[in-house]
N, C-alpha and C positions, 0 to 999 in steps of 0.2 A: 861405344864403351860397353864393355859387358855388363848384363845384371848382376849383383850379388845374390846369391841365394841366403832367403832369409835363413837363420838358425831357429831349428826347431824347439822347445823347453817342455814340458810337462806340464797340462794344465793342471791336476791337482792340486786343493791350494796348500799352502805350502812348502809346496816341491821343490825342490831345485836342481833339477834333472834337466839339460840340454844349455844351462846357463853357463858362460863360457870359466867363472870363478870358480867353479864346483873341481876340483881334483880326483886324479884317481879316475879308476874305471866308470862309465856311465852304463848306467840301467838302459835297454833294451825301449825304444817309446813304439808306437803302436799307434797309427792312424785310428780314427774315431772310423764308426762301421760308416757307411752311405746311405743302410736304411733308418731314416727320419725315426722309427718307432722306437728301436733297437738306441741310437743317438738320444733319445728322448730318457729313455732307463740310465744312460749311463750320464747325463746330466743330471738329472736327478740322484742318483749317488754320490756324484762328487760337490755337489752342495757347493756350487757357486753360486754366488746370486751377484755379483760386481761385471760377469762376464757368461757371455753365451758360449756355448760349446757349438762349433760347425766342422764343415770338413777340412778345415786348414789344421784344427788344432790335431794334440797328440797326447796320450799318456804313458807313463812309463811303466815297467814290468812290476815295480815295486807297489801297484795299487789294484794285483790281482792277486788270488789264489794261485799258489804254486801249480794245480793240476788245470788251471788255463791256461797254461803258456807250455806250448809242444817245443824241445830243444833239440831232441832227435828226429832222423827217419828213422822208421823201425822199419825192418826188413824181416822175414822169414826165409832164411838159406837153408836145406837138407836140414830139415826139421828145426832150426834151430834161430832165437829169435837173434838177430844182428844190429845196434844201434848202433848211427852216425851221425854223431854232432853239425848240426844245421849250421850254416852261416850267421843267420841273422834268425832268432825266436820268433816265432810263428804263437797266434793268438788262435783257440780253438774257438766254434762259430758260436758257444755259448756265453763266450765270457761277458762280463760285467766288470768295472772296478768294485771292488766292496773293502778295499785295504788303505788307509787315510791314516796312518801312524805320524806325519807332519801336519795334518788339517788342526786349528783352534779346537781347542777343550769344550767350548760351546756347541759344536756339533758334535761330540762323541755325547754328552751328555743327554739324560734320558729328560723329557720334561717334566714339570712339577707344577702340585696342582695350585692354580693362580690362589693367593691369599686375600680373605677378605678386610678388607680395610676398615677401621672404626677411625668414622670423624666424630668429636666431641666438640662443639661449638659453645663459648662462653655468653653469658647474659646477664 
C-alpha cells in the first residue's frame, strides 16, 4: 500500500495556510532553514510555545517581508534587465518571519509594567 504524503500547513499560529478548508489560492510555505541557529531565530519569532519548530515544519510567504521572497529570475539581456516569473518563490538566504497579522493580540502587544498590589488586612 502506498504512503500518503502528509499535507503540509503553516506553522504560524494562527495560520491557515496548507489546511485543506482554506479556499482559493494558497500562499507559497517555505521549508524551515537546516541551520539549527538560523531555525532558532525564526522560532523565536513566531512565538509558539505549544509546538517546536523542526525540519518537518513549514511557513508560508504571508509571514515575511515582501523583499524576502525572490518571484523572478532576473536576467541581464543586451544591457537590459529581463524578469521571469519563477515556478514556485524562492526565500532569500536572509529572511526571517517577522509578519504574524493572524498570531493572538497577546503577542503583538508591547508589555506593561507589572502593578504593585496593596493588601489591607482587617483586625
Amino acid at each position: 500500500m502506498a504512503k500518503r504524503k502528509r499535507q503540509r500547513h503553516c506553522f504560524a499560529p494562527g495560520c491557515q495556510t496548507g489546511y485543506k478548508w482554506t479556499k482559493g489560492r494558497q500562499p507559497s510555505l517555505f521549508s524551515v532553514p537546516k541551520d539549527e541557529e538560523k531555525r532558532k531565530l525564526w522560532e523565536r519569532n513566531l512565538h509558539r510555545q505549544d509546538k517546536s519548530l523542526d525540519e518537518t515544519c513549514a511557513v508560508c510567504e504571508l509571514h515575511f517581508e515582501p523583499s524576502c521572497i525572490i518571484k523572478d529570475y532576473v536576467h541581464v539581456v543586451n544591457g537590459e534587465e529581463v524578469r521571469i516569473p519563477r515556478g514556485k518563490p524562492e526565500l532569500t538566504p536572509d529572511a526571517v518571519p517577522t509578519v504574524l497579522p493572524n498570531a493572538p493580540s497577546y503577542l503583538s502587544k508591547k508589555a506593561t509594567q507589572p502593578q504593585q498590589l496593596t493588601f489591607v488586612c482587617g483586625g
